[in-house]
Each structure stands twice: as C-alpha cells, then as structure tokens.
N, C-alpha and C positions, 0 to 999 in steps of 0.2 A: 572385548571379552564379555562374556556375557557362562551365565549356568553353573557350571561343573568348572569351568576353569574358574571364573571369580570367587569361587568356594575354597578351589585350591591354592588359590594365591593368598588369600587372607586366612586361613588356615597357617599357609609359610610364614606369613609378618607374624605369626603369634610364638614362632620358632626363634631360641637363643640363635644371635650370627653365628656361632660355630657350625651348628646343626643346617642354618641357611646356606651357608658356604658350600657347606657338603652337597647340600640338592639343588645348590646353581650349576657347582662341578658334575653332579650324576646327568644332570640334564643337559647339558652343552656336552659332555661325554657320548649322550644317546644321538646326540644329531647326526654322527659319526663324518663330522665334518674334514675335509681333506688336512690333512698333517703340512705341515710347512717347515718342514725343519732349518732352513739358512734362519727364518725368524725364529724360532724357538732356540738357535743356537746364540742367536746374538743377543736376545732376550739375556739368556741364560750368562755369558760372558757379562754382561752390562752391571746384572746384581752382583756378580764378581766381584767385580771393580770396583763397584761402589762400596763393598763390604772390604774389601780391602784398605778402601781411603778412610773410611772410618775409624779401620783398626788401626791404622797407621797415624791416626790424628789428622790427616790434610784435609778434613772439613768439618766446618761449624755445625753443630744438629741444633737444629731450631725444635722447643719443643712444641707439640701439635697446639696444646693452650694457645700457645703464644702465637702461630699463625693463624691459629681461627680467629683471634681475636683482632691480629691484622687486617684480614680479611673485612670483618664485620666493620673494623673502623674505616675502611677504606670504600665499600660499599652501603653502611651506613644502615645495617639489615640486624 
C-alpha cells in the first residue's frame, strides 16, 4: 500500500475497536462478496451451542488474563 490508502489505514489504527469494527464490517460489506448461507447457518447454530453450554454450566471459561499469559509462558514472548 502506498498513498491514500496508507493514510487511511493509519488514520483507522487511531480509531476506538468499536468504531474499527464497524469499518472492517462496512468494508467487507462493500466487497459484496457471495452470501454462503449453509456457513453462516452453522456459524450461527455453533455460538448457539456454545452459549447454551455456558449457561448451563458444562464448561470451564478460562479467563482471557489467564490464557494470554499461558500463552506467553509457553512461547516465552
């Protein structure tokens, strides 16, 4: 990238993630890439499921703290 785009991308890194979220969504929105719905259906069913195991107690939530710093121990970074 070079110009006008590397303006507008550093420009975006100076944006809260909320606001960044929003213009990776409008932008991948614009591409008007083909729809695939069996994936966005199973997508959809999967966080389902998962929010359901939660509520119901059948899995441990690790919190984020705690895996990043797994990570880093484990990687050493």
């Amino acid at each position: 990238m070079s110009g006008l785009p590397n303006r507008i991308f550093d420009e975006a890194l100076s944006l809260p993630v909320d606001e960044r979220i929003l213009l990776v969504d409008q932008l991948l929105c614009s591409l008007n890439l083909p729809l695939q719905p069996d994936i966005e259906r199973a997508w959809q069913e999967e966080a389902e499921r998962r929010v359901t195991q939660i509520e119901q107690g059948e899995v441990n939530l690790i919190p984020a703290e705690e895996v990043f710093r797994l990570i880093r121990e484990r990687y050493k970074r």
